[in-house]
C-alpha positions in Angstrom: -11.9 28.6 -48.4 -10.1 25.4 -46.7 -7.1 26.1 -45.0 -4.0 24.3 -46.9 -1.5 21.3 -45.5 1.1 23.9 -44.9 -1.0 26.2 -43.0 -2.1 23.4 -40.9 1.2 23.1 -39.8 2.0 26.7 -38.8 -0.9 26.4 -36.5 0.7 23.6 -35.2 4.3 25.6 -35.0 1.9 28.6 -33.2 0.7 26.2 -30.8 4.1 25.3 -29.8 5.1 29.0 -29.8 2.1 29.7 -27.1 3.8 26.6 -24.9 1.5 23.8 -25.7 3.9 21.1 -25.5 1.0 18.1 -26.1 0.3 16.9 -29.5 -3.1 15.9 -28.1 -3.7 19.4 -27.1 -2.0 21.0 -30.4 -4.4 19.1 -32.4 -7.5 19.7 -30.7 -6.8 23.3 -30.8 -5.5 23.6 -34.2 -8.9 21.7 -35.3 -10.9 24.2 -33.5 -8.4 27.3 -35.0 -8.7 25.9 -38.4 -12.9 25.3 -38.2 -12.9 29.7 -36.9 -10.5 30.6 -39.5 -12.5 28.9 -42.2 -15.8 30.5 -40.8 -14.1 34.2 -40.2 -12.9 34.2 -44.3 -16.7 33.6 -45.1 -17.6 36.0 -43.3 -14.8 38.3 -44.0 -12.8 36.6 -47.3 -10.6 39.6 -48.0 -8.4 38.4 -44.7 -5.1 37.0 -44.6 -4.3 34.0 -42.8 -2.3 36.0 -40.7 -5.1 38.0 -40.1 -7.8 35.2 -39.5 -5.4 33.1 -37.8 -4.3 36.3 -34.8 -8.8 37.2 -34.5 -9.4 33.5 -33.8 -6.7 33.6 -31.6 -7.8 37.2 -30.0 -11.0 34.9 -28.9 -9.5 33.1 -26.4 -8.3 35.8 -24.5 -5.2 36.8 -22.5 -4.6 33.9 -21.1 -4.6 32.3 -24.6 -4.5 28.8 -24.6 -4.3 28.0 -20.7 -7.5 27.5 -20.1 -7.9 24.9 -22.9 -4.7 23.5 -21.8 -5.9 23.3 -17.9 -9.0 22.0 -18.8 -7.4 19.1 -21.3 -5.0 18.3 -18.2 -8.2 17.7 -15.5 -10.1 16.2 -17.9 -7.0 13.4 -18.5 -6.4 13.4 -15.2 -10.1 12.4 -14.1 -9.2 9.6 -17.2 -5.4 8.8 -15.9 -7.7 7.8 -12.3 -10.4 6.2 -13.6 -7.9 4.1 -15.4 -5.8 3.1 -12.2 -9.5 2.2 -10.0 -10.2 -0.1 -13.1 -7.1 -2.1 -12.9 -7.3 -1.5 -8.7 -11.1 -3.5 -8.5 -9.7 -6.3 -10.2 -7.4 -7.1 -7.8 -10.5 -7.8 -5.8 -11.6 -10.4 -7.7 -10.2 -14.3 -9.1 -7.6 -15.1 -9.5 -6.1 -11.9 -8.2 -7.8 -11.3 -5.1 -5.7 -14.5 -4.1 -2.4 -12.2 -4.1 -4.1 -9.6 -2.6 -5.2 -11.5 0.3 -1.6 -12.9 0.8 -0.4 -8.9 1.2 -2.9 -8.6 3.2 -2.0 -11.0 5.7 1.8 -10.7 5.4 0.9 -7.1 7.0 -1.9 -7.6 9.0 0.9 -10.4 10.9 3.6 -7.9 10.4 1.4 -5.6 13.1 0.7 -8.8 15.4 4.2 -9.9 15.5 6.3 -6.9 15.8 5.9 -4.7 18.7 7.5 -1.8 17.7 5.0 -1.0 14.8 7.5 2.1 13.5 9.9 -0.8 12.0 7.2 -1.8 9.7 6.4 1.9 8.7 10.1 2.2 8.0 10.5 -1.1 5.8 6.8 -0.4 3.8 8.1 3.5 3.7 11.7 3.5 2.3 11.1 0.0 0.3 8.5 1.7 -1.7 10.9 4.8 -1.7 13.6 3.0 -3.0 11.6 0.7 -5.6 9.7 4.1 -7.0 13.1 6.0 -7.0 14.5 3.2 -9.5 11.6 2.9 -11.8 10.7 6.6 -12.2 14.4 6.1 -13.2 13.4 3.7 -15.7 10.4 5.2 -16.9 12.4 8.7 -17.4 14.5 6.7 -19.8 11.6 5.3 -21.6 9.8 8.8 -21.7 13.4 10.0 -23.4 13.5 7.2 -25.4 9.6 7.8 -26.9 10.1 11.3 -27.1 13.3 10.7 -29.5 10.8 8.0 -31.6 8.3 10.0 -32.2 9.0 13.3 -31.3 5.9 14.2 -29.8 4.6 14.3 -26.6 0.7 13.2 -25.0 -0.8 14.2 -22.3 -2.0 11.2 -21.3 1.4 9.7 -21.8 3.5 12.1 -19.4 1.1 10.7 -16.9 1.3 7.3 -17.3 5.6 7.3 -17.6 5.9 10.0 -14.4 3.8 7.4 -12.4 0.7 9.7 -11.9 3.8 12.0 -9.8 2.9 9.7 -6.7 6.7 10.0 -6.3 6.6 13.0 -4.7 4.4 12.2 -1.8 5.2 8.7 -1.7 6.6 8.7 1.9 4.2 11.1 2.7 1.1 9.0 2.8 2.9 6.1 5.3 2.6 9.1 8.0 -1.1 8.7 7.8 -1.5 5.4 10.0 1.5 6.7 12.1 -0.3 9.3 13.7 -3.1 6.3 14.9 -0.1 3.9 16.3 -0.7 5.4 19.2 -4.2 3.8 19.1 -3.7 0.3 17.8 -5.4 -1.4 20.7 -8.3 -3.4 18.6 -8.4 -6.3 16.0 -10.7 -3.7 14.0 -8.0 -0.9 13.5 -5.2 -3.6 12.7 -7.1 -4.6 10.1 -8.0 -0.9 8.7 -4.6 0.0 8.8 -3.6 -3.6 7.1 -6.5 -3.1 4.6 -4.9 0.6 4.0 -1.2 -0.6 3.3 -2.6 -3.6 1.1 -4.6 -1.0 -1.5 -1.7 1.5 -1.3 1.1 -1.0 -2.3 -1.3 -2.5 -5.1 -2.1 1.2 -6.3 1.9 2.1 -6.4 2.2 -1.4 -8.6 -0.2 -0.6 -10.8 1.1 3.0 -11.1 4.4 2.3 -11.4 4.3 -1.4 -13.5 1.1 -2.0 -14.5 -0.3 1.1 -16.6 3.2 1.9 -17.9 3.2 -1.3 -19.8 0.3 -1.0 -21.3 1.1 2.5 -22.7 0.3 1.3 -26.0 -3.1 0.0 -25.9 -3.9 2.9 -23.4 -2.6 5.9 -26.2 -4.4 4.1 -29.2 -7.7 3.5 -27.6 -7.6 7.1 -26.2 -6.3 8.6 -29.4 -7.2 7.1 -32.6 -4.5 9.4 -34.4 -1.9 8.1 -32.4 -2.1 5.1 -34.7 -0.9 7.3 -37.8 1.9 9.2 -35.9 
């Protein structure tokens, strides 16, 4: 017996009501509900759906769906990563390592020419602050604005449009050559601390600016069914 259209769709409402908010996740979980429901009325065809549907579910036991839901979110994060280091090794190459080099040297000067090396962790720090603040902004609007279109939500997409939450500890990761200004006495840690600012600056761009507007192309290579939604 095949499960019918309508009973697809309370598996998807039953997803929902266990707190998968993902249509990525609904639907690989409804696919694997629907493939253990069909295979318990074989076994036992005198069930209701009801029935079949709550002794599939019993299977995953009482944590429900979180595990599958955990494991969804590490495997798209691993993805959401990979995704950003693709973009990153580019900027190591023509025509854009020429851009990278000119950040590089902006900074690298920054630390020859100002003595007090906290005024340059000040400007990097709360400029980047400041320009993530207003495009988490933005991309909040767009997530809003998606959400509203399509009403569903991906996995892959709340990463992308809550810039990978680098937000958060943004600030945070400009105390890491702070704690070695106490040290910069050679050309060789100027330009390890330089090197450091240049990828983190390029990382936050492509975070931020970069994989957000390709949100497209990302969702319908990583989800063929986005396509039909």
């Amino acid at each position: 017996m095949k499960l019918t259209l309508t009973q697809i769709q309370q598996l998807y409402t039953f997803t929902r009501q266990h707190y998968v908010e993902y249509y990525d996740v609904q639907t690989e979980l409804v696919d694997h509900l629907a493939n253990d429901i069909e295979q318990i009325w074989i076994e036992q065809p005198n069930l209701s759906f009801e029935e079949a549907k709550n002794t599939s579910f019993k299977k995953f036991g009482v944590f429900g769906f979180m595990d599958v839901v955990e494991a969804r979110q590490n495997a798209l994060f691993k993805k959401y990563w990979k995704l950003v280091l693709e973009i990153l090794i580019d900027y190591f190459k023509i025509p854009q390592i020429v851009s990278t080099l000119s950040l590089f040297i902006a900074i690298y000067l920054s630390f020859l020419v100002v003595q007090n090396h906290t005024w340059i962790y000040m400007v990097l720090g709360f400029g980047v602050c400041a320009i993530l603040i207003i495009r988490l902004f933005q991309l909040q609007k767009l997530k809003k604005r998606r959400l509203k279109e399509t009403n569903k939500k991906w996995l892959l997409e709340e990463s992308i449009l809550t810039a990978g939450n680098i937000g958060a500890f943004g600030y945070l990761i400009f105390q890491i050559p702070l704690r070695f200004d106490a040290y910069i006495e050679s050309t060789l840690l100027i330009i390890a601390i330089s090197l450091f600012f240049t990828c983190y600056l390029i990382i936050t761009y492509i975070i931020a600016f970069v994989l957000p507007s390709q949100i497209e192309e990302i969702l319908i290579k990583q989800y063929p069914e986005y396509k039909l939604v």
